[in-house]
N, C-alpha and C positions, 0 to 999 in steps of 0.2 A: 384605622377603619379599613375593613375590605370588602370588596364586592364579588362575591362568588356566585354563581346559578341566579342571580340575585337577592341573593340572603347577607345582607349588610351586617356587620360588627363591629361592635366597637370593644376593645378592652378596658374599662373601668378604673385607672391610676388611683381614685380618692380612694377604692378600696384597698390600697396598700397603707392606706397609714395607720395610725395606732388607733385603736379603737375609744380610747378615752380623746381625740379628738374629733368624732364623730355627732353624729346627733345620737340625742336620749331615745333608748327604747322603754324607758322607767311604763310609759302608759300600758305595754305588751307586756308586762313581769308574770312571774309565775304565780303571786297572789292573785289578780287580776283575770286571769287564763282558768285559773279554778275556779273563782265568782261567774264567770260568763261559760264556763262548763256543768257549773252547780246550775241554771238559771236555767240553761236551753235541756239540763233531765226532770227538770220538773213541768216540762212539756209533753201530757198522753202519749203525743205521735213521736218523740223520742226513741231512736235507734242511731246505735250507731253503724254506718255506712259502712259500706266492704274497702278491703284492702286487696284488691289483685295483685299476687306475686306473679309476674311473666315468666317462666322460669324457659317456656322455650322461646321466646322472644329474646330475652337475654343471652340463650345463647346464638343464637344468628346474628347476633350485635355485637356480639364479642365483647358482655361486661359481666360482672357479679352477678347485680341483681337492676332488675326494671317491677318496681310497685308501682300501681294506678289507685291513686283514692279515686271511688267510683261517687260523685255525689247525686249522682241522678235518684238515688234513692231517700234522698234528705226530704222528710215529711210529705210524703208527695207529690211535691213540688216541682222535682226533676230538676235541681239546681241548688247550688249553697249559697245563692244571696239570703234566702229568707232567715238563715244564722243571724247576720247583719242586722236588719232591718228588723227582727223582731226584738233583739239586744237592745237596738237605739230606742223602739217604743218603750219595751221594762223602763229603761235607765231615764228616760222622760218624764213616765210616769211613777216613777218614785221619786223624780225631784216636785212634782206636783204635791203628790201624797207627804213628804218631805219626810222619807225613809229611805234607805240605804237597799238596793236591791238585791242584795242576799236575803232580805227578809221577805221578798216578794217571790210566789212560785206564781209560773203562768194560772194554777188556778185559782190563784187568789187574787191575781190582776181582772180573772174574769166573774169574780165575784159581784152577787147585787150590792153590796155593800159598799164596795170599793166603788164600780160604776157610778152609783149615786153619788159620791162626794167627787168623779172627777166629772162627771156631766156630759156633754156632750162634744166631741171632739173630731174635727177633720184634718187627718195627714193627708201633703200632698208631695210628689215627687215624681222628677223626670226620671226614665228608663228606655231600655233596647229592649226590656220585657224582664228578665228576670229577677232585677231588684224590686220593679214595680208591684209583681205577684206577690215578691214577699209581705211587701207593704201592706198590698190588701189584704193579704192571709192573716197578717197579726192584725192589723185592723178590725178585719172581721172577726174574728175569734172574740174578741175583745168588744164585741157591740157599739164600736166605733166607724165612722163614714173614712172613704179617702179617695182624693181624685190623683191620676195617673197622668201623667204626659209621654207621649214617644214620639221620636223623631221623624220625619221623615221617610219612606220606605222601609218602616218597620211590618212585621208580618202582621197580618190578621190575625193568625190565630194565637201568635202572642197576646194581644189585643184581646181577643176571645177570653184568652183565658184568664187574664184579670179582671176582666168583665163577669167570670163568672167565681170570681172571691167577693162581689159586690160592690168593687169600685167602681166608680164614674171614669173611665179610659178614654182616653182620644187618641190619633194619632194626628202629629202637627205637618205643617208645611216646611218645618223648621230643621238642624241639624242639630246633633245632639247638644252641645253646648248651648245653641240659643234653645233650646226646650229644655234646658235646667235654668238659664235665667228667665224666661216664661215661668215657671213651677213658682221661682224665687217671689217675683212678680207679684203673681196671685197669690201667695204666701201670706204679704203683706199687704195685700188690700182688701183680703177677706179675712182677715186674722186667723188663718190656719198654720196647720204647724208642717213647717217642713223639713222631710226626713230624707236630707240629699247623699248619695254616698261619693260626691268629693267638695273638696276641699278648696275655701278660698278667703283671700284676709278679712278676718272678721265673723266668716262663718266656720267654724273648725273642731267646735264640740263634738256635732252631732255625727259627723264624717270619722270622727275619731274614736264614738260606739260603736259605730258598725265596724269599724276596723276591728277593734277588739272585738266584739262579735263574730267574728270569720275563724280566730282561734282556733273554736270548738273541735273544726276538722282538721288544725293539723295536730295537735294535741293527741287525738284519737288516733291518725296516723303514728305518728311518733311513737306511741302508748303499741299500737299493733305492730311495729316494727319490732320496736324492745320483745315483744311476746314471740316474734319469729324466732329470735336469738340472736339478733344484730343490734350493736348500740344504737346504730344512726344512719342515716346514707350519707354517700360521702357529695351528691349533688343533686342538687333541685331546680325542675325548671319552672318556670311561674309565669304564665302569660298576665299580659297587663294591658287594661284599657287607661282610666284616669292613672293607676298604680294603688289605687287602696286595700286593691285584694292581695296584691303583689309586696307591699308595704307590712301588711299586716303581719301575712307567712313569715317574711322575713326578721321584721321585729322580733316576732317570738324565736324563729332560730338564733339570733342575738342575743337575749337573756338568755335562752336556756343555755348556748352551747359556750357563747364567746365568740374566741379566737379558732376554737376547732369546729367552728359552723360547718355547715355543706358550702360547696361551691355552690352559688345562685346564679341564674343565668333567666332572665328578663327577656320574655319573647312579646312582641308585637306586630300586627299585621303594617304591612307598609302604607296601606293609603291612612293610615292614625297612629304613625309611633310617634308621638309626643315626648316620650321619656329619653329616647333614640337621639330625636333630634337634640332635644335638650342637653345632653351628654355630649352631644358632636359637636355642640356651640361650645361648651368647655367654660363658663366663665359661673359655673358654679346655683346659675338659677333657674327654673324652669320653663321653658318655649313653648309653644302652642305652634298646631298644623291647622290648619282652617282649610273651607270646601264641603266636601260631601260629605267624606273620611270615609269612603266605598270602601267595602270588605266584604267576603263571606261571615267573619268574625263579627256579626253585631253588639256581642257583649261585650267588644276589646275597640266598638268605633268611636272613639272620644280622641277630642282633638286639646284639651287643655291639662297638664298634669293637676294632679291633686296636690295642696298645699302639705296637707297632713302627713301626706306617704312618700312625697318627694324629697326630703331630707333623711329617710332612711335609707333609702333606694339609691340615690348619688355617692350616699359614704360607703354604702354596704355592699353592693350587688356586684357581682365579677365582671359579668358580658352583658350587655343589651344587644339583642338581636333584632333586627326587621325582614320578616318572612313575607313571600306573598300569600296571595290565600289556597296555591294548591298546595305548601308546607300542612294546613290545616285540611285539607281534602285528603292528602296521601294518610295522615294521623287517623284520621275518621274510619277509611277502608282499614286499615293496618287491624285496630281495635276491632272490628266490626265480621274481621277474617281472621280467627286466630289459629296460632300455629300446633298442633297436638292436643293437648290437655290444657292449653290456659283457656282461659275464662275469656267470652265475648263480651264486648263491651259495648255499650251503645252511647256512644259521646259525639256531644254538638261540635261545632264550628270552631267555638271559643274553648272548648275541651278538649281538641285533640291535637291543639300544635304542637304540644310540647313532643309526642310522640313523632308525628310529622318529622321534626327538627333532630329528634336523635335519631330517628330510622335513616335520614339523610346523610348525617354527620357519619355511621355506621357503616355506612355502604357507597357515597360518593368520595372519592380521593380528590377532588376538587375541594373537600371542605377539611383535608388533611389539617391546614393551620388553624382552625379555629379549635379542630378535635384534642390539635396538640397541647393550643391555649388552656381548653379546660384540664387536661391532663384525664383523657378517658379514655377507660384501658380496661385490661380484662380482668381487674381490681373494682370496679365503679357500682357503685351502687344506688341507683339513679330512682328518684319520686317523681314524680308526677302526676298532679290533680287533674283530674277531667270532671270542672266545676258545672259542666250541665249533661242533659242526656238529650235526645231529640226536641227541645223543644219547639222546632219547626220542623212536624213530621214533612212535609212536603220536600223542603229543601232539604231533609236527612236524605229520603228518598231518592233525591236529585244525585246527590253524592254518590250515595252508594252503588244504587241501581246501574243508573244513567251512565256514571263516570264523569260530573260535570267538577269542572278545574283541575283537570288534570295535570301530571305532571311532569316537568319538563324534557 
């Protein structure tokens, strides 16, 4: 472990061992990644999302290549939860229907026909906003009700804007963990169905469609990369709140590639690494940070790992980093101020550490050893998801404009 600028590291041992003593990625397989890529193109609002090559970013970075999957563009939503989340309703309700969901397109899920035999249905689920929208997006689309829960000092106009997918939204008194067992709660005392995206003993299904559900975009990456004329990049960085989004990515780099996966590298904001800590206790099972879990990062403030994505994430992932939140401040302007001809980007809090974290590693010599750890050089060919766009234009503004969390 080291403490640099205050960006903590750990290097990852379980990922040196053999891959056949790992946990199974069999749920992420390449069968599976074409069923929940077949399922989210037979959704109207269907496109696929830009692939930013940086090409002058890269080179002031001194790598290969630096690509951004931009997902702010995912069905309007400005965010790629709703992948997840509208996956885990399909896959719900074709266990309902007791049909396999290949045979279901979204517009047959919204059919009167269908509707009538499944009746009347309320999803309900905690969120920092943007799994929640999705919830209600599919919900709604689907002529289905869903109430929302958020935590504590969640924004309004996150709030807003689930409110107007037509859920019932609150924000709690609570911090994220206890407003997923709140969600949990009312789950089962109103018989509603809940669609959480993490994981815990006992509840593990539905945490584990949405995971597969998240595919879709790196799949498309991947698929866009091949089309650039590169196999693969040779490193990925993945920020992670519970780890299901981060679990996910990685799962599938695991089937597809093996042993010649990318290097992964696990970013979390520090008042909620969870995975961090986990890792740095070392005895193989997942730890919990309790408290506020304060960040700029609202999509990454979860203080409990996910059951589902934690045993990929421990065997698989090279580094787990803990940044603070002007690592995701610097990432934000970086994207937001591009350099020549690359493409601007308008990425959240929780979108843009990844960049934050290699613009640093690039240019501070204080973070020489962790650079050296990854082994990134002027060879590297680096991805990076920036899974929302503004969707707290206020606090975008704050960023950008103002220069609030600046950096050190």
């Amino acid at each position: 472990m080291k403490n640099l600028m205050e960006i903590n590291y750990i290097i990852n041992k379980s990922a040196e061992r053999r891959d056949s003593e790992k946990a199974s990625v069999e749920f992420m397989n390449g069968e599976i990644a074409e069923k929940v890529r077949n399922f989210h193109k037979s959704f109207p609002e269907y496109k696929v999302t830009p692939l930013h090559s940086l090409d002058k970013l890269s080179k002031q970075f001194g790598v290969s290549h630096i690509w951004v999957k931009d997902e702010s563009y995912r069905f309007g939503l400005n965010a790629f939860k709703v992948l997840g989340g509208s996956f885990a309703v399909g896959k719900y309700l074709a266990e309902i229907l007791s049909v396999d969901i290949s045979t279901l397109s979204f517009e047959k899920l919204r059919s009167k026909e269908v509707k009538e035999k499944l009746g009347e249905i309320t999803f309900v689920t905690a969120t920092d906003g943007n799994h929640g929208r999705g919830i209600a997006w599919a919900a709604n689309q689907l002529g289905q009700k869903s109430v929302v829960y958020m935590p504590k000092g969640s924004s309004e106009i996150r709030l807003n804007n689930i409110r107007k997918e037509g859920s019932e939204a609150s924000i709690t008194d609570l911090n994220y963990d206890d407003t997923v067992r709140l969600a949990s709660q009312q789950a089962e005392e109103n018989g509603w169905v809940l669609l959480q995206d993490t994981a815990w003993n006992g509840y593990e299904k539905v945490p584990a469609w949405i995971m597969q559900g998240y595919v879709t975009l790196l799949d498309e990456a991947i698929e866009q990369i091949a089309e650039s004329g590169v196999d693969k990049p040779t490193h990925v960085f993945l920020q992670a709140g519970v780890g299901s989004f981060a679990g996910s990515m990685l799962g599938y780099l695991v089937d597809r590639f093996g042993d010649e996966r990318p290097t992964t590298v696990i970013v979390e904001p520090d008042g909620a690494a969870c995975l961090y800590k986990s890792i740095d206790v070392g005895d193989g099972e997942p730890h919990s940070v309790t408290g506020d879990l304060t960040t700029i990062m609202a999509g990454l403030a979860c203080g409990e790992p996910s059951t589902t994505s934690w045993g990929i994430l421990k065997d698989y992932a090279e580094i787990f980093v803990s940044c603070p939140d002007y690592v995701a401040a610097r990432g934000m302007r970086i994207l937001a101020n591009p350099l020549g001809s690359d493409q601007h980007i308008i990425s959240g809090e929780s979108g843009a550490v990844g960049v934050g974290l290699v613009s640093l590693l690039a240019e501070n010599d204080m973070l020489q050893d962790m650079k050296n750890a990854l082994n990134l050089n002027k060879d590297s060919k680096i991805l990076i998801i920036s899974t929302e766009g503004d969707t707290d234009p206020d606090h975008y503004r704050k960023v950008i404009w103002d220069g609030a969390c600046p950096s050190v």
